[in-house]
LOFI-805086 format. One record per residue: residue number from 1; residue in one letter; x, y, z of N, C-alpha, C, O in turn. Coordinates in pm, 1 decimal, m for minus. Layout:
N
k NUM | r a | nu X | nv Y | nw Z | cau X | cav Y | caw Z | cu X | cv Y | cw Z | ou X | ov Y | ow Z;
...
This chain:
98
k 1 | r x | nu m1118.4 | nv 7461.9 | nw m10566.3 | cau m1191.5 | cav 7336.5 | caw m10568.1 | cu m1188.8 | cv 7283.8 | cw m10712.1 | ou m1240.7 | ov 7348.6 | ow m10803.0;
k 2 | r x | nu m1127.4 | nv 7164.6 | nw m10733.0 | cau m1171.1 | cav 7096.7 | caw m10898.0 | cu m1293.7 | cv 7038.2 | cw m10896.6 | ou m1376.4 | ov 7016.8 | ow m10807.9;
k 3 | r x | nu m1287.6 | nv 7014.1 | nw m11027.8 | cau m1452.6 | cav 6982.3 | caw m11066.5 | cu m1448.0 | cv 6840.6 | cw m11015.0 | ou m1556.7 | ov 6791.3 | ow m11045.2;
k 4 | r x | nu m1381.2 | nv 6759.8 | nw m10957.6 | cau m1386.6 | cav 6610.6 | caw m10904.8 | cu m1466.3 | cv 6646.5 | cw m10749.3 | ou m1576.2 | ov 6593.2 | ow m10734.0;
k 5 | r x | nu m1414.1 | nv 6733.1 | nw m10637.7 | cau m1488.6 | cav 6808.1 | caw m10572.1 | cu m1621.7 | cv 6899.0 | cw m10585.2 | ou m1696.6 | ov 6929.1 | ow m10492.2;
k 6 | r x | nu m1632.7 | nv 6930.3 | nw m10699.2 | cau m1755.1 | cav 6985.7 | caw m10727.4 | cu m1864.5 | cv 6900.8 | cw m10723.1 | ou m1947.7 | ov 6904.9 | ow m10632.4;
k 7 | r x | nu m1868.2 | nv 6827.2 | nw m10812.7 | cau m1967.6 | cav 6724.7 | caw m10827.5 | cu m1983.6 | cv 6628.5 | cw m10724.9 | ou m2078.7 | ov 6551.3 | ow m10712.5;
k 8 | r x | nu m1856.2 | nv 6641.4 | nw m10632.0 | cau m1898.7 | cav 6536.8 | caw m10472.0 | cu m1996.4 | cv 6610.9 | cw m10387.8 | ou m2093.6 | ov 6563.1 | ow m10329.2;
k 9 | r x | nu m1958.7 | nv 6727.5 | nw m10390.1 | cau m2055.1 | cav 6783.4 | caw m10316.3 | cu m2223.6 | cv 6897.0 | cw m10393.0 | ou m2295.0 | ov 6982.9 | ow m10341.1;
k 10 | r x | nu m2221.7 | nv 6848.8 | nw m10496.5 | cau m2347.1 | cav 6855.9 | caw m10566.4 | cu m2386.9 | cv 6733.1 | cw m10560.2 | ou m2509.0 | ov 6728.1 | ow m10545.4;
k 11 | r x | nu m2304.9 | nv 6567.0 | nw m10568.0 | cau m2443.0 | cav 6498.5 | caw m10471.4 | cu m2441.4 | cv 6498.1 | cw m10380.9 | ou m2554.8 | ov 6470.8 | ow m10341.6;
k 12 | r x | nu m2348.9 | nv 6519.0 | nw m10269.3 | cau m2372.5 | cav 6527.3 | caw m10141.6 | cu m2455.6 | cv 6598.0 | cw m10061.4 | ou m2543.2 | ov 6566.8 | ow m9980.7;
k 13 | r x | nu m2405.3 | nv 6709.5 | nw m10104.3 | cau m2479.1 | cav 6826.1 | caw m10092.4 | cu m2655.6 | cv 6894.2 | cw m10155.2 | ou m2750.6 | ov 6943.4 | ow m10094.4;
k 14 | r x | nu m2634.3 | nv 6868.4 | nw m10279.8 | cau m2761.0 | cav 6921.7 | caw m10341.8 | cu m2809.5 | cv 6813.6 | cw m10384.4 | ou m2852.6 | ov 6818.8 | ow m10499.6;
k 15 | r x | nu m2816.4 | nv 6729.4 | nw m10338.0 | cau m2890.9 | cav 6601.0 | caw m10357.3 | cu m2914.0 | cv 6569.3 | cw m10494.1 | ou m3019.3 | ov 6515.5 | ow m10528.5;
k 16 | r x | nu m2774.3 | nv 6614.2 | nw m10619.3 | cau m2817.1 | cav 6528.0 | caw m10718.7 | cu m2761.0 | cv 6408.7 | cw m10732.7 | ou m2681.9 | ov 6364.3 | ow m10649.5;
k 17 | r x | nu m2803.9 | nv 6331.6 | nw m10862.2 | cau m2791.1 | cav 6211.3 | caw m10905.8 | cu m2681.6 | cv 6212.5 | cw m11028.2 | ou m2703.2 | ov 6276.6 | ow m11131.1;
k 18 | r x | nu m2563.0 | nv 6136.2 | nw m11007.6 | cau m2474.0 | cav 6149.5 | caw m11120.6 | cu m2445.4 | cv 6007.4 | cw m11192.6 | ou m2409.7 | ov 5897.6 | ow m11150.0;
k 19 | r x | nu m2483.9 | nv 6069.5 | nw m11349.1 | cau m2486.0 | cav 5962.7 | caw m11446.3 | cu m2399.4 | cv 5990.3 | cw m11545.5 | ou m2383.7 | ov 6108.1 | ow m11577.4;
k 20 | r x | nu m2330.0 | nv 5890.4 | nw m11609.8 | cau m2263.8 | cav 5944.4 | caw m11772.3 | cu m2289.6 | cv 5994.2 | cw m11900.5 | ou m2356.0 | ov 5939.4 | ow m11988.5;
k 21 | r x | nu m2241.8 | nv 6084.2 | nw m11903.8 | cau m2312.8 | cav 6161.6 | caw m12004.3 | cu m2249.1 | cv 6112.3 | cw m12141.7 | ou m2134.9 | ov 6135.3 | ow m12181.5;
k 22 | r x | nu m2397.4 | nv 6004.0 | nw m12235.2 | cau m2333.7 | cav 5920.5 | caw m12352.1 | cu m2296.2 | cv 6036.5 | cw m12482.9 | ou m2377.3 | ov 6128.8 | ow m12490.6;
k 23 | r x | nu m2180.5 | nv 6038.2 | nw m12585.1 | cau m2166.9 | cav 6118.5 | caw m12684.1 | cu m2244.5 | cv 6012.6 | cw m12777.8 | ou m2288.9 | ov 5903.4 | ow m12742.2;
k 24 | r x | nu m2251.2 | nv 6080.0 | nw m12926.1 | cau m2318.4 | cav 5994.9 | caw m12991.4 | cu m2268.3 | cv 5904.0 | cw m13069.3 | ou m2307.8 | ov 5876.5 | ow m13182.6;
k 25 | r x | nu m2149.3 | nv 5838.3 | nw m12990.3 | cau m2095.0 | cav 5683.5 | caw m13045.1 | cu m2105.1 | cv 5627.1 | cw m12914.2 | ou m2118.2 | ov 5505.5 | ow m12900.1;
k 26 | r x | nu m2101.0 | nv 5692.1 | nw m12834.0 | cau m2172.8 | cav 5545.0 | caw m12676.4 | cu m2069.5 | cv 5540.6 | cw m12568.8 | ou m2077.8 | ov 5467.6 | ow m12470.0;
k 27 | r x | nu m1945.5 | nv 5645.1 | nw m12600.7 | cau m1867.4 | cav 5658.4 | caw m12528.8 | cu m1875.9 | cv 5761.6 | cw m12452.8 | ou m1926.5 | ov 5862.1 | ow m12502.7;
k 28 | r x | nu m1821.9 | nv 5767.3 | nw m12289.1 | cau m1831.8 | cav 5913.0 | caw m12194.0 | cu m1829.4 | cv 6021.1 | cw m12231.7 | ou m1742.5 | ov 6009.6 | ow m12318.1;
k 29 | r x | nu m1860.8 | nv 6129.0 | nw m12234.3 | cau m1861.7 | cav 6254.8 | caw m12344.0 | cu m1828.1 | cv 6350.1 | cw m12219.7 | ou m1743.2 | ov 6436.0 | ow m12243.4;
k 30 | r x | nu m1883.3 | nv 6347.4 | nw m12088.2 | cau m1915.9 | cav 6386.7 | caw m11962.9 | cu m1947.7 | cv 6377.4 | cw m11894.7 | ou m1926.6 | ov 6259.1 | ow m11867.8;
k 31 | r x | nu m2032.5 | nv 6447.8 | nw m11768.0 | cau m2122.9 | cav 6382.3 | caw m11720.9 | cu m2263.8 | cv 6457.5 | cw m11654.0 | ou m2256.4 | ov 6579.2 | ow m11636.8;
k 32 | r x | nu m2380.5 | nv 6393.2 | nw m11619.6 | cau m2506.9 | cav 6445.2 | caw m11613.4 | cu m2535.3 | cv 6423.6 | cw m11455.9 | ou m2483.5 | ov 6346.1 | ow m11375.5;
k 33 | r x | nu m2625.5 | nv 6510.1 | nw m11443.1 | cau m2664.8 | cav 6546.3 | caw m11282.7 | cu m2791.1 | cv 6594.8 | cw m11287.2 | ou m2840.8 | ov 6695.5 | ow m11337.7;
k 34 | r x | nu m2827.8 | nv 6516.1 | nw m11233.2 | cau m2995.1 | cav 6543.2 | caw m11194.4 | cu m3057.3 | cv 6548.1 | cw m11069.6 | ou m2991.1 | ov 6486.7 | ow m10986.0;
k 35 | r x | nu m3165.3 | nv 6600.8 | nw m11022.6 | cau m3190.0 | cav 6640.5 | caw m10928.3 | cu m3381.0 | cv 6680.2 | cw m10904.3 | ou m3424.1 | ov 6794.4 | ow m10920.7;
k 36 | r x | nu m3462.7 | nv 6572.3 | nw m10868.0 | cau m3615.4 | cav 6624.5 | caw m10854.4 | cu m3658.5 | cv 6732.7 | cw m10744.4 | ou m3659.4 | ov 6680.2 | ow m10633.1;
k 37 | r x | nu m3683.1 | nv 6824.7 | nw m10742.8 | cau m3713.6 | cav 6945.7 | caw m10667.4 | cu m3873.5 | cv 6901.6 | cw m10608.7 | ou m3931.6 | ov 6798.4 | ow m10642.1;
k 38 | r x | nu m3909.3 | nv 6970.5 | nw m10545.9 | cau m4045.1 | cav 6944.9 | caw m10463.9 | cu m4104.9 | cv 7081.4 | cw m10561.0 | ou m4032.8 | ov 7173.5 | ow m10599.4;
k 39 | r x | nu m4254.0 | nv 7068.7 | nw m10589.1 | cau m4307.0 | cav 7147.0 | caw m10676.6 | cu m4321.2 | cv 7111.9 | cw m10848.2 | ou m4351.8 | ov 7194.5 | ow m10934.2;
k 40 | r x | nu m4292.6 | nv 6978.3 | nw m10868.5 | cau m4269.2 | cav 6949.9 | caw m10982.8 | cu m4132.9 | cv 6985.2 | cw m11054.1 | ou m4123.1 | ov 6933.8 | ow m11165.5;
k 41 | r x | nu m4061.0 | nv 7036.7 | nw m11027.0 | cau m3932.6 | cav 7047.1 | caw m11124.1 | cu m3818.1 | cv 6957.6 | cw m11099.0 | ou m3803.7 | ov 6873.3 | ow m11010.5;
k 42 | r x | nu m3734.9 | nv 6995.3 | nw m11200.9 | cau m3607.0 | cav 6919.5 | caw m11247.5 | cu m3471.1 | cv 7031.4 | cw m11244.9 | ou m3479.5 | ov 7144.5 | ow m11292.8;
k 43 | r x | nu m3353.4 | nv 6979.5 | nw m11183.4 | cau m3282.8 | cav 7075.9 | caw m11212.6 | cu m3177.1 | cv 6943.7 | cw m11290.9 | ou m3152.6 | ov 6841.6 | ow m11226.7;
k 44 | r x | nu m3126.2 | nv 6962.3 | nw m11423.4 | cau m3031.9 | cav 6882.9 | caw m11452.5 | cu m2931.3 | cv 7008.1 | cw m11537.8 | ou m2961.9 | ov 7107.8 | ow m11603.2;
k 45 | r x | nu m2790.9 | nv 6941.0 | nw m11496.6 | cau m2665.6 | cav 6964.2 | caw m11520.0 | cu m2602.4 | cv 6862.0 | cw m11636.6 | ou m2624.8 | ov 6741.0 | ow m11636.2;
k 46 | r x | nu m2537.0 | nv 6915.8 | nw m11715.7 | cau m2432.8 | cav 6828.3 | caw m11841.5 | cu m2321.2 | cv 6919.4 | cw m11832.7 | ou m2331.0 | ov 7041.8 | ow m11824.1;
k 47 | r x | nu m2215.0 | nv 6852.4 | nw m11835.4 | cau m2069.0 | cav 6888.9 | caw m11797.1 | cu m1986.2 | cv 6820.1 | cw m11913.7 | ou m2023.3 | ov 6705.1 | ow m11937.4;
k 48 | r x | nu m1899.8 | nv 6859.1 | nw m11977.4 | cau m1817.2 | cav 6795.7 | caw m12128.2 | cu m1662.5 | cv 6827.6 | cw m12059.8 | ou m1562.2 | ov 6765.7 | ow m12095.5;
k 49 | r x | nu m1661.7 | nv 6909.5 | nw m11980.3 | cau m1538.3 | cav 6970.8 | caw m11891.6 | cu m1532.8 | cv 7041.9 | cw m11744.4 | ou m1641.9 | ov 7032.7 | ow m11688.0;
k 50 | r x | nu m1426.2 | nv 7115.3 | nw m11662.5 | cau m1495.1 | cav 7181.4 | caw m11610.1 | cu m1469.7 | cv 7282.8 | cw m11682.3 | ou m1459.9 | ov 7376.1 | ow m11602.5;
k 51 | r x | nu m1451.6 | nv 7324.3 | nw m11795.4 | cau m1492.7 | cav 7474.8 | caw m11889.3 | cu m1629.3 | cv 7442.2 | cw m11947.0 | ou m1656.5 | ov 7558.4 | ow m11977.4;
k 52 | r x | nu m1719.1 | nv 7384.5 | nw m11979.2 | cau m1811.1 | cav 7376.5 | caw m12036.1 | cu m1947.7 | cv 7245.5 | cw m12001.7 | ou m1961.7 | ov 7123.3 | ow m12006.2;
k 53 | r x | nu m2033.2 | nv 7380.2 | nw m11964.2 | cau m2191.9 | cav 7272.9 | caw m11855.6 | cu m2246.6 | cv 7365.3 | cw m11918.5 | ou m2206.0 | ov 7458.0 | ow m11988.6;
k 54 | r x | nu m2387.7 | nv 7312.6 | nw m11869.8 | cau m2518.3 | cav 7393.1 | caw m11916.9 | cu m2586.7 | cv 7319.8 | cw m11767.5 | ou m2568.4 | ov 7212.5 | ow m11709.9;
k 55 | r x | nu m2673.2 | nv 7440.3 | nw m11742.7 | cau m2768.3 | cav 7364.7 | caw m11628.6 | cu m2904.1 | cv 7448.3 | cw m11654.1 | ou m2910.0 | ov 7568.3 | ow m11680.8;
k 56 | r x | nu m3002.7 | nv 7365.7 | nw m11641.0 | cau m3132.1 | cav 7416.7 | caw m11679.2 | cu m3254.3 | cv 7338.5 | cw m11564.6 | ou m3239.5 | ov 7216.4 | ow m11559.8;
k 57 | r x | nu m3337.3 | nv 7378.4 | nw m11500.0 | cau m3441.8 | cav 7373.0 | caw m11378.8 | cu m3566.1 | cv 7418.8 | cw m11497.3 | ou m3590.8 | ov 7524.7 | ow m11554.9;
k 58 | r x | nu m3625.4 | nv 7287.2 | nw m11499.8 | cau m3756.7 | cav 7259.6 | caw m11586.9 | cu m3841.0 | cv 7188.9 | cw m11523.7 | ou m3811.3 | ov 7120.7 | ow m11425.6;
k 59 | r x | nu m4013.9 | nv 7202.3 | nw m11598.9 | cau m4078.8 | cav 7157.2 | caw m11468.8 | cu m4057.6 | cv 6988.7 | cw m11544.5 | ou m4011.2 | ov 6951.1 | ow m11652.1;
k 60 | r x | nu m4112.5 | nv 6924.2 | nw m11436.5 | cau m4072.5 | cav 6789.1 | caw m11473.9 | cu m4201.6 | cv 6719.6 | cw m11526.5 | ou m4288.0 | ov 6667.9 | ow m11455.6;
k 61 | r x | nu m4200.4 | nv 6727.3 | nw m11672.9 | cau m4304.7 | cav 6657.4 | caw m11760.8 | cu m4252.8 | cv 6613.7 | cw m11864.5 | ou m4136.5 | ov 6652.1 | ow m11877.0;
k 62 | r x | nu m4280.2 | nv 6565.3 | nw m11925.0 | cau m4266.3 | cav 6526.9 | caw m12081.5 | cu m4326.9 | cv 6468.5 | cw m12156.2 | ou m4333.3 | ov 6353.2 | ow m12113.6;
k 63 | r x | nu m4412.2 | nv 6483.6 | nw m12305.9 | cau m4525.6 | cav 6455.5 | caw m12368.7 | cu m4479.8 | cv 6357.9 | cw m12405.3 | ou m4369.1 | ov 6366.5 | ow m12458.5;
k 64 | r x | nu m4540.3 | nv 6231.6 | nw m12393.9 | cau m4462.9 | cav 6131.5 | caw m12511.5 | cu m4543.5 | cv 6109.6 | cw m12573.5 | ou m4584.3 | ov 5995.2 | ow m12593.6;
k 65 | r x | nu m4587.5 | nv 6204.5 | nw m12619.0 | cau m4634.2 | cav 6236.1 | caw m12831.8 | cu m4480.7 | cv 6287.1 | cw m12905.6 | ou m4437.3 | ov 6255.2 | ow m13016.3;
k 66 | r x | nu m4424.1 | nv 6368.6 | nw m12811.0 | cau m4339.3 | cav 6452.8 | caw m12830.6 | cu m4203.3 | cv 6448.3 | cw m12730.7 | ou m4146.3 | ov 6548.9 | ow m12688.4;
k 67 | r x | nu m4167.0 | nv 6318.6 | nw m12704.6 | cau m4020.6 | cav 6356.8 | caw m12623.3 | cu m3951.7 | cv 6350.5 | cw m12622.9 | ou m3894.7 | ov 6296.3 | ow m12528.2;
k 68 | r x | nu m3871.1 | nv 6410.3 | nw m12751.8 | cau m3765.3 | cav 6510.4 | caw m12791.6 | cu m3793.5 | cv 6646.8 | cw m12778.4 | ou m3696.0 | ov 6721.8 | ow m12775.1;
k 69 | r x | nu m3931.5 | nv 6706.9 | nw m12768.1 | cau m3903.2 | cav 6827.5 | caw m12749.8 | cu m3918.7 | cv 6901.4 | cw m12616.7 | ou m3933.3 | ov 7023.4 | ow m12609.6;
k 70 | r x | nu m3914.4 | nv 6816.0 | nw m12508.5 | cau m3879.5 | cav 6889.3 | caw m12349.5 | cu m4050.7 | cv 6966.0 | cw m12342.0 | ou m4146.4 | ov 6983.1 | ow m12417.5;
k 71 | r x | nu m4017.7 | nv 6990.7 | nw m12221.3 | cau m4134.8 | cav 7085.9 | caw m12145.1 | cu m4081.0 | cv 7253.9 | cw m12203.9 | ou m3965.6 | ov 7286.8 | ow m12231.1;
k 72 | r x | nu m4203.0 | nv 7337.8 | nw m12211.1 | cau m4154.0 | cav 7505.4 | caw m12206.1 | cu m4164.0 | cv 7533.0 | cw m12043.6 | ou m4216.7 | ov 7482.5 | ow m11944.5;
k 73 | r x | nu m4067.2 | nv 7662.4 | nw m12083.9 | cau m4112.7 | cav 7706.2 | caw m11973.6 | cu m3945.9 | cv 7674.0 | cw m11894.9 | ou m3919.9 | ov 7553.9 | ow m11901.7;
k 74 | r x | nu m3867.4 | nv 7732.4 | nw m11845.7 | cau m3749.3 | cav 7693.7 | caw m11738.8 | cu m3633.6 | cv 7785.6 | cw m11772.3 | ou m3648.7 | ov 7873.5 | ow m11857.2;
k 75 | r x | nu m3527.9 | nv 7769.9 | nw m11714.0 | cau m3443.3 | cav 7877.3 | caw m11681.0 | cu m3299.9 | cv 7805.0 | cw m11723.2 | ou m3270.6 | ov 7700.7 | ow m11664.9;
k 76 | r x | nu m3230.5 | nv 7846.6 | nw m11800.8 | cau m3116.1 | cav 7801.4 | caw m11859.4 | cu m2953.5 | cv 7886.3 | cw m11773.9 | ou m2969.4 | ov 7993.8 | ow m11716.0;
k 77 | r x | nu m2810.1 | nv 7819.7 | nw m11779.4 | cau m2729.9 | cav 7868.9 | caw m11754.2 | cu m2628.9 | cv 7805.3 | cw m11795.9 | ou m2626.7 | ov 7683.4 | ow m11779.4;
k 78 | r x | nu m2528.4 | nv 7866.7 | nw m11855.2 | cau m2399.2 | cav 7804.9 | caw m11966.6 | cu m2297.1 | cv 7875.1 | cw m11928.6 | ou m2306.8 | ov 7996.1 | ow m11908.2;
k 79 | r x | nu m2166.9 | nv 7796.8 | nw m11911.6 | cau m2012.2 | cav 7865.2 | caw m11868.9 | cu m1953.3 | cv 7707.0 | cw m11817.5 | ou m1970.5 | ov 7585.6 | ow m11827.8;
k 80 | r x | nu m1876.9 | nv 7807.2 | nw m11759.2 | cau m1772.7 | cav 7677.8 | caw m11678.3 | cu m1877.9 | cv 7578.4 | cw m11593.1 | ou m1991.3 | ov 7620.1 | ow m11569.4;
k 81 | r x | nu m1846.4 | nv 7479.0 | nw m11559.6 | cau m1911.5 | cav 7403.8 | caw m11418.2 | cu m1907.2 | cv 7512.0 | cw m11254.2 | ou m2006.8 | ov 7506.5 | ow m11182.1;
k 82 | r x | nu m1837.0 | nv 7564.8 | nw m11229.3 | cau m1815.8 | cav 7651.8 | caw m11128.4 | cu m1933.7 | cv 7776.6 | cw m11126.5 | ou m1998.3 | ov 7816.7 | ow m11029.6;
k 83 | r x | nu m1936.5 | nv 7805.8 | nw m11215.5 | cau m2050.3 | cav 7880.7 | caw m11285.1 | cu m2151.8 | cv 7832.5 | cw m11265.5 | ou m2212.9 | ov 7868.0 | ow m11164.7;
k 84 | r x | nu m2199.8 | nv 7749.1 | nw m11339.4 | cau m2320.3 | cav 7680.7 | caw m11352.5 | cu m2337.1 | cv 7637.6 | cw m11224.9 | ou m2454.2 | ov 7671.4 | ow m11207.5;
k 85 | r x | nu m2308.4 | nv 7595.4 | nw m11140.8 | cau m2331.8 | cav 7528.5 | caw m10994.1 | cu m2322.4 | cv 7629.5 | cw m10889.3 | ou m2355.1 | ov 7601.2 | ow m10774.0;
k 86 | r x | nu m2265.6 | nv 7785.1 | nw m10932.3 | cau m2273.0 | cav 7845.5 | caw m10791.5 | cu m2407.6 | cv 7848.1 | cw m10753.0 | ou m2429.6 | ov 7821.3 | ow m10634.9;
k 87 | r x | nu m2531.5 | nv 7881.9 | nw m10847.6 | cau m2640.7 | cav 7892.9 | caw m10806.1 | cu m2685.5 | cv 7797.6 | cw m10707.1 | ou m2770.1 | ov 7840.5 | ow m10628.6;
k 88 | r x | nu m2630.7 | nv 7623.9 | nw m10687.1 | cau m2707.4 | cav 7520.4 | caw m10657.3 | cu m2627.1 | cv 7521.7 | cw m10534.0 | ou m2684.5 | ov 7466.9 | ow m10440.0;
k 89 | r x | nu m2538.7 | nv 7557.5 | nw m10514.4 | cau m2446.9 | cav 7518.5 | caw m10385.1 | cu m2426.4 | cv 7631.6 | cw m10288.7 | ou m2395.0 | ov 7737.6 | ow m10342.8;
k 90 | r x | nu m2435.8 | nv 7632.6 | nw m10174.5 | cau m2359.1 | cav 7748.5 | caw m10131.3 | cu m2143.0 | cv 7732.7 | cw m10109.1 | ou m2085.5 | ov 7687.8 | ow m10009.9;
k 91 | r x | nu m2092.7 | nv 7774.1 | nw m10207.1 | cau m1993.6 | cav 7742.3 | caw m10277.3 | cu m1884.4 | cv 7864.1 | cw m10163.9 | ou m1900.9 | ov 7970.2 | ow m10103.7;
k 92 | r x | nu m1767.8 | nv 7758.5 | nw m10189.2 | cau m1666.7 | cav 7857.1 | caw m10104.0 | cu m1645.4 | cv 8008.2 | cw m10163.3 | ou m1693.1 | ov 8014.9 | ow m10276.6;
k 93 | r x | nu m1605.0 | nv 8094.1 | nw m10132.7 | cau m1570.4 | cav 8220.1 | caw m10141.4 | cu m1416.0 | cv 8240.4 | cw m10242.2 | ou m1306.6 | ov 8203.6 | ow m10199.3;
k 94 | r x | nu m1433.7 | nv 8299.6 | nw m10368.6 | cau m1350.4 | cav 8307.0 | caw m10483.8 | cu m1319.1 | cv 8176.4 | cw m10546.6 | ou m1210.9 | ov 8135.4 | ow m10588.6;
k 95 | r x | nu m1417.7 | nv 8128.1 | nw m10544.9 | cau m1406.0 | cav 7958.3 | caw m10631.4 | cu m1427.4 | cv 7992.5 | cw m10799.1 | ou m1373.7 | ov 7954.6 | ow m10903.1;
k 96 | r x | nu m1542.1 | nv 8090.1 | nw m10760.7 | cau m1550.1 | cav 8155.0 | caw m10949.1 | cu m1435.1 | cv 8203.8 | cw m10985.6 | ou m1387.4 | ov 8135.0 | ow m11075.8;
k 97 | r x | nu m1348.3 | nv 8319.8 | nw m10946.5 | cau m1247.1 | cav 8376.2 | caw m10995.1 | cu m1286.3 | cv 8493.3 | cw m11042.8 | ou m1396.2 | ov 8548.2 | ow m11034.9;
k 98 | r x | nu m1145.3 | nv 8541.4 | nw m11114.4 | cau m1197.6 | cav 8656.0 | caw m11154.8 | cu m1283.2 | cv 8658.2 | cw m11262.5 | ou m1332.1 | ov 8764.6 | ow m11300.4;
């Protein structure tokens, strides 16, 4: 599965939301995936490739005294996109690899 398939069926499927992920001159860098969970949380995804995402499930707050510095508290995961998304999908069988 390529990551053009991946992300169809992470919104299709896991009901996220896909936006462009800006670098810091304003151009596509990647892209972002978000997703509101029932219980208060957030699961969002950033993708630069499919070698390199981060996905992190935080509860969904943010101080705005303070929002740059995120909520504590949540669960982080870094690798490929395939990686990072097996958790969210139930994903075909040897899609990770070896």
């Amino acid at each position: 599965m390529d990551s053009a398939e991946l992300i169809e069926r992470l919104r299709r499927e896991g009901g996220f939301r896909l936006l462009p992920l800006l670098g810091n001159t304003g151009q596509v860098a990647g892209v972002h995936l978000a997703r509101f969970l029932p219980g208060g949380h957030l699961d969002v995804i950033q993708a630069w490739d499919e070698r390199w995402a981060v996905w992190a499930r935080l509860p969904d707050s943010v101080d705005p005294a303070a929002p740059f510095a995120g909520p504590g508290g949540g669960v982080v995961r870094s690798g490929s996109l395939a990686r990072v998304a097996a958790p969210l999908l139930p994903l075909q069988a040897g899609l990770l690899g070896p």
